[in-house]
C-alpha positions in Angstrom: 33.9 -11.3 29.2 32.7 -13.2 26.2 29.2 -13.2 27.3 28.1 -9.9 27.8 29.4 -9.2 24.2 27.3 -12.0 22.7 24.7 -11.0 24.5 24.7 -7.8 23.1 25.8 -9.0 19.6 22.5 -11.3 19.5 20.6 -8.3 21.0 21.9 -6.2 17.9 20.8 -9.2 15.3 17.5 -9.8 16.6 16.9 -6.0 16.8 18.0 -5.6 12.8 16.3 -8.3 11.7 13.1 -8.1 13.0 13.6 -3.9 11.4 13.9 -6.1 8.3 11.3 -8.0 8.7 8.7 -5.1 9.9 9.0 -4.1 5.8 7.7 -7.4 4.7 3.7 -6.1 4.3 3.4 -3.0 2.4 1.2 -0.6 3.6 -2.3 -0.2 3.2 -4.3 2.6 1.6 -6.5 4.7 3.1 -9.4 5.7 2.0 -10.9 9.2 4.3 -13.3 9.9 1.5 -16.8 8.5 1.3 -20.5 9.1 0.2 -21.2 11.9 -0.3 -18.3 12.5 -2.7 -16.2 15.1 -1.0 -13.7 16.5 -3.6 -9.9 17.1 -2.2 -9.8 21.1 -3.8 -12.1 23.3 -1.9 -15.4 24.3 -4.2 -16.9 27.6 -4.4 -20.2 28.0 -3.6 -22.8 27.5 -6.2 -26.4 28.2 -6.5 -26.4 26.3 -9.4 -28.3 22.3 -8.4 -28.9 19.8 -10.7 -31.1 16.7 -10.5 -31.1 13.6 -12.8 -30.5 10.0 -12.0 -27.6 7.5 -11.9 -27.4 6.2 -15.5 -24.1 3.7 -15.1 -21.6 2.6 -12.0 -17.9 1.3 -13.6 -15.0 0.0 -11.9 -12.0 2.1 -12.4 -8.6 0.0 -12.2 -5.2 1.6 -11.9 -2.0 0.1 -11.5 1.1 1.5 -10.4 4.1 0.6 -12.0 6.7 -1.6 -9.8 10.2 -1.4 -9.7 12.4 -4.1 -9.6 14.7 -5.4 -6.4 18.2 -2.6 -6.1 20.3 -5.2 -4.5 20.0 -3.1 -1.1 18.2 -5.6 0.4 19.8 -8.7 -0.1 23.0 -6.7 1.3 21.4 -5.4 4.1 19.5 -9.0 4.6 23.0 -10.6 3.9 24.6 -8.7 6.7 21.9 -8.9 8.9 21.9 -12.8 8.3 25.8 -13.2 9.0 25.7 -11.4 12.0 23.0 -13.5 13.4 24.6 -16.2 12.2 27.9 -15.8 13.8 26.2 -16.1 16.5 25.9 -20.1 16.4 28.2 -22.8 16.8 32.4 -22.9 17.3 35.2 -23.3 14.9 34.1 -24.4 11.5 30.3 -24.9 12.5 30.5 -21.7 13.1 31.7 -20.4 9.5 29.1 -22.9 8.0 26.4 -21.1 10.1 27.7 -17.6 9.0 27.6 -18.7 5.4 23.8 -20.0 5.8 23.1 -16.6 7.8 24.3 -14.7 5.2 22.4 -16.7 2.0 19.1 -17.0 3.7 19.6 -13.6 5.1 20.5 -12.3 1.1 17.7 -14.3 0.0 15.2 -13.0 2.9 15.9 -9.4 2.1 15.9 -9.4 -1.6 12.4 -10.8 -1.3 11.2 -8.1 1.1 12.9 -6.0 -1.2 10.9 -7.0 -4.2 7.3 -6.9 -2.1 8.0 -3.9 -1.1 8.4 -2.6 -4.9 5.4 -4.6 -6.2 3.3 -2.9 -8.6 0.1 -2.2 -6.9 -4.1 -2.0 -8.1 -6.3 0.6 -7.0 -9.9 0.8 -7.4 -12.0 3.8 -8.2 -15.7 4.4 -9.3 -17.3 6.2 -12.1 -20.4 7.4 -11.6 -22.5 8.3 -14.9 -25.3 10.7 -13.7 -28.5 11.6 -16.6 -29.5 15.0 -15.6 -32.8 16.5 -16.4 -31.6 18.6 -19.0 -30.6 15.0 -21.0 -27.2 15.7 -20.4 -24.7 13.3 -18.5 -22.3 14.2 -16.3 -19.3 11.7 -14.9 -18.1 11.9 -11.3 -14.7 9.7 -10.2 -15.1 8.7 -6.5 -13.4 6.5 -4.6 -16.4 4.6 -3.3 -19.9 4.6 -4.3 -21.1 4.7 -0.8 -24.6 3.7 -0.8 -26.1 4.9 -4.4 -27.4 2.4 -7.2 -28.2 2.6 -10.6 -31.6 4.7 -11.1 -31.4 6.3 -8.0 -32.6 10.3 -8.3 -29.3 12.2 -7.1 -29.0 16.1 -6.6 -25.9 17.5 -7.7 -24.5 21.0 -6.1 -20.8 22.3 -6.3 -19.2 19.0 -7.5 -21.0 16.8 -4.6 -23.6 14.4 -5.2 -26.3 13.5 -3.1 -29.3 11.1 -3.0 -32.7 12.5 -2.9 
């Protein structure tokens, strides 16, 4: 009668804490857009083309503010960590195991806790653009695909392309 129960009990623990542990690695960004720039807002049509030449590439660097650890996880690791470690041991090596389970288990989650609410860096481009006119034009991109400095770029309705 006692087995099936702890079976189930250790089923239960190492069901939660691997959910805990899946948060560990925050997720990565995605990046869809790529050369040639493809704005998010849909452009109108232009007739309007401009040609000049890439003047200046810069490295755009924002960071996200983080926010610090709520206490959830080291109560949700603590819990997690007592159950688990109930599951070990008889009579006082048992409590001893439960106490361990629910420290590391506190300590486990408050760090996933605090990963998870890292500040984070992202990375855009500016692209500086000399147009024929003399006239610059700047263009924020998340990658600059395959254009250099000096190459001869056309620019229609927001997109830029090499020529």
């Amino acid at each position: 009668m006692k087995t099936p129960t702890r079976l189930v009990s250790v089923t239960l623990s190492v069901l939660a804490l691997s959910a805990l542990t899946a948060c560990v690695a925050p997720q990565p960004v995605y990046e869809s857009a790529r050369y040639p720039y493809q704005p998010v807002y849909p452009v109108a049509p232009s007739a309007y083309v401009e040609y000049g030449r890439v003047a200046n590439i810069e490295v755009i660097r924002s960071q996200t503010s983080g926010a610090g650890p709520s206490g959830g996880g080291a109560v949700a690791g603590g819990v997690i960590g007592g159950v688990v470690g109930n599951q070990f041991g008889h009579g006082s090596g048992r409590a001893a195991a439960t106490a361990l389970g629910v420290i590391g288990g506190a300590l486990l989650g408050n760090s996933v806790e605090a990963n998870a609410n890292a500040p984070r860096v992202y990375e855009n481009y500016r692209i500086s653009i000399q147009t024929e006119q003399g006239a610059y034009r700047s263009f924020d991109v998340p990658s600059p695909g395959d254009l250099r400095i000096g190459d001869r770029v056309r620019i229609e309705g927001g997109q830029i392309s090499r020529v």
